[in-house]
C-alpha positions in Angstrom: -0.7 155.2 36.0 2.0 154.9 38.9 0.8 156.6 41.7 -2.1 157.6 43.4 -3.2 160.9 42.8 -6.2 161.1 45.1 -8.5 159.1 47.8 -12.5 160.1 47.9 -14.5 158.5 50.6 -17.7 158.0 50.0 -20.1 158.6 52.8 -23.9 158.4 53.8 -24.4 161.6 55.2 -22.0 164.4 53.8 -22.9 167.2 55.9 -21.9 165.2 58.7 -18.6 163.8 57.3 -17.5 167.5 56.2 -18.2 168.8 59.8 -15.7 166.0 61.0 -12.9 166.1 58.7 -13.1 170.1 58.7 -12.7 169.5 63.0 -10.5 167.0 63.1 -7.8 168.7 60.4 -7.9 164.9 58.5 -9.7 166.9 55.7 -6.4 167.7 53.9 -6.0 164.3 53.2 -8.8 162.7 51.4 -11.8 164.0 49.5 -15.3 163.3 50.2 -18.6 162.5 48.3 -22.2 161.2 49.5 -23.4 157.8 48.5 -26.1 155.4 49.7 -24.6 152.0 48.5 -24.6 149.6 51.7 -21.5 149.0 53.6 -21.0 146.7 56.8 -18.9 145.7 59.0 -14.5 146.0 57.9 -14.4 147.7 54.8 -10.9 145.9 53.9 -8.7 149.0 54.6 -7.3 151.7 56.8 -6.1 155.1 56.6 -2.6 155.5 58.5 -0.7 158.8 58.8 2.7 158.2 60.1 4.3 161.0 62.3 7.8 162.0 63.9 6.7 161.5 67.7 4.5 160.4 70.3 3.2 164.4 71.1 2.2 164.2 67.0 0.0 160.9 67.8 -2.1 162.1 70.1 -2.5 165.5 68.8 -4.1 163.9 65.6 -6.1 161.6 67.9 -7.3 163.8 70.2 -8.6 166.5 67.6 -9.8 163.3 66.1 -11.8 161.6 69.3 -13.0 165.3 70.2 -14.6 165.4 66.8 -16.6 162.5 66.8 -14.2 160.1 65.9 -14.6 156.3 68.0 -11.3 155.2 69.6 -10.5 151.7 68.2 -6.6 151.9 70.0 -5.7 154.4 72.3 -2.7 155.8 71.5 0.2 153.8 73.7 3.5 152.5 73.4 4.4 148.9 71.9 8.0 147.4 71.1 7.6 149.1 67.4 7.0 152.6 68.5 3.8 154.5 69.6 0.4 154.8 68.0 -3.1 154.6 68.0 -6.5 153.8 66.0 -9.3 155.3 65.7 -12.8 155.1 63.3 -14.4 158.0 61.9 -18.3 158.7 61.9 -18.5 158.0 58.5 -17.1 154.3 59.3 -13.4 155.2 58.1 -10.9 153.4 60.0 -7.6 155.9 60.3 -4.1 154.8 62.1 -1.9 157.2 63.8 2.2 155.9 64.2 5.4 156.2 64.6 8.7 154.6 65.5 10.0 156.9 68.0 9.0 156.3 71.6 9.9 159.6 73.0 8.4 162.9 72.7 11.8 165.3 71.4 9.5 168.8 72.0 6.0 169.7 71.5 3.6 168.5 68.8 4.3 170.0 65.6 1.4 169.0 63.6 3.6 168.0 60.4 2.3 164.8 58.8 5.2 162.8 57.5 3.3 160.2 55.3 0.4 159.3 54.4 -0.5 155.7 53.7 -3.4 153.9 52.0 -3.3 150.3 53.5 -5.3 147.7 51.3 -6.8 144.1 52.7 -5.9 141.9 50.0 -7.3 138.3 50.3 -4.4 137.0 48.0 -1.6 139.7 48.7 1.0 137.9 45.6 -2.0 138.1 42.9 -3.1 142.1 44.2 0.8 142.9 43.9 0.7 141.4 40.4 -2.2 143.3 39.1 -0.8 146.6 40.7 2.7 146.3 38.8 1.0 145.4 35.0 -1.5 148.5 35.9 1.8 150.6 35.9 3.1 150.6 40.1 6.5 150.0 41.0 7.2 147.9 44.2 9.3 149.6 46.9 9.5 147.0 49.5 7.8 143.6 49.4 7.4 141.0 51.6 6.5 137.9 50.4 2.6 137.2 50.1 2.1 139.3 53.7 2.9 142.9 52.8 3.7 145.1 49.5 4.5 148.8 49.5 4.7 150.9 46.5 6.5 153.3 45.3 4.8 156.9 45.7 6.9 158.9 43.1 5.4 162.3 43.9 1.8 161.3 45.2 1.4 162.4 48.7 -0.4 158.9 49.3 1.5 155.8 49.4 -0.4 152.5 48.6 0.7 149.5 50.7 -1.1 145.8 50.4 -1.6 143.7 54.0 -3.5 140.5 54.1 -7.0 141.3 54.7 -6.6 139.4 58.4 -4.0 141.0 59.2 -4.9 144.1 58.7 -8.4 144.1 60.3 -6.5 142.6 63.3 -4.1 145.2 63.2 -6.4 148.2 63.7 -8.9 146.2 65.9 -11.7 145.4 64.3 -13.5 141.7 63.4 -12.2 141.0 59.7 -15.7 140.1 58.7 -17.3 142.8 56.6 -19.7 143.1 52.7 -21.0 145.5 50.7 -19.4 148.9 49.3 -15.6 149.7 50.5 -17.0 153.3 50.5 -13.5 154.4 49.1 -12.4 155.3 45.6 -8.7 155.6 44.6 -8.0 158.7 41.6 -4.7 157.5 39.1 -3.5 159.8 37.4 -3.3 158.8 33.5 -5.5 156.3 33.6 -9.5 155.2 33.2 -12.0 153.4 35.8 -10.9 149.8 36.8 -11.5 147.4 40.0 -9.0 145.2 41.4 -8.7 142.1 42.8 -10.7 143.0 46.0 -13.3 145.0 44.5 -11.2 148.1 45.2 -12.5 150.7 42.5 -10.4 153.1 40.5 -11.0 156.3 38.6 -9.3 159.0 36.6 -8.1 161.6 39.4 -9.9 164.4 37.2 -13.1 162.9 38.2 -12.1 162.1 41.6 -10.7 165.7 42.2 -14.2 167.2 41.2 -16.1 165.7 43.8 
């Protein structure tokens, strides 16, 4: 396994949750399946889609707020670019980014990456299960902040202290219970790292 291959939420009401990410246009990017396994509070990651420019931010926000979604961040400017945060109905936190500051046309609707962002309570040890379950590291950071390598996955999987994160997208960092998120590998079997952060094989995951 070196990449991931697919992300299912797992959410209490499906109906619901397929209504919003069929509105919003954030269905493309994850897959979805019901569950009834309690969740509270931060659920130790976020969702973030990075884009060209500002007109790209809010058009994901917007189509995101007008479906439901709960604005965590509006979308503004800040010294690293210009993005905002929002949480889904389902409880999925999702960030919208990107370095530019200035809009160079209209929205275009294109989706540059697509970025899994893990809370890890011990970001070194996380890294170090990652790379002997097969992942290459792409940038690191010390014990604040590892990215992976995607290869040809369309999701990239990044680790952020669990702090830092939950302050980054603007929620309280305290949180228990089911992360209501399951990664698909491709290549390999179920597995749970460090943070309770459970892994299947993406055949499984892609049938939901």
């Amino acid at each position: 396994m070196n990449s991931i291959a697919s992300v299912t939420l797992e959410v209490a009401d499906l109906p619901a949750a397929e209504r919003f990410y069929a509105a919003s246009g954030l269905g493309a990017h994850v897959d979805l399946r019901a569950t009834d396994a309690p969740s509270t509070g931060f659920r130790g990651f976020s969702l973030s889609l990075t884009v060209s420019q500002p007109a790209d931010v809010r058009h994901v926000v917007d189509a995101a707020l007008a479906a439901g979604a709960t604005s965590l961040k509006p979308a503004t400017k800040s010294f690293w670019g210009y993005g905002g945060v929002f949480r889904a109905p389902d409880g999925t936190v999702w960030k919208v980014a990107t370095s530019a500051k200035k809009d160079t046309g209209p929205a275009t609707g294109r989706i540059d990456a697509f970025v899994l962002l893990l809370g890890a309570t011990d970001v070194a040890e996380t890294r170090k299960f990652y790379v002997e379950h097969g992942l290459t590291v792409a940038k690191s950071f010390g014990r604040k902040y590892v990215e992976f390598a995607a290869g040809a996955s369309p999701v990239k999987l990044a680790l952020y202290g669990r702090r830092a994160l939950a302050k980054d997208v603007g929620v309280p960092v305290d949180g228990e219970g089911s992360h209501r998120i399951v990664l698909g590998g491709a290549g390999t079997g179920a597995f749970t790292d460090p943070d309770g952060f459970a892994w299947e094989s993406a055949s499984v995951s892609a049938a939901s």
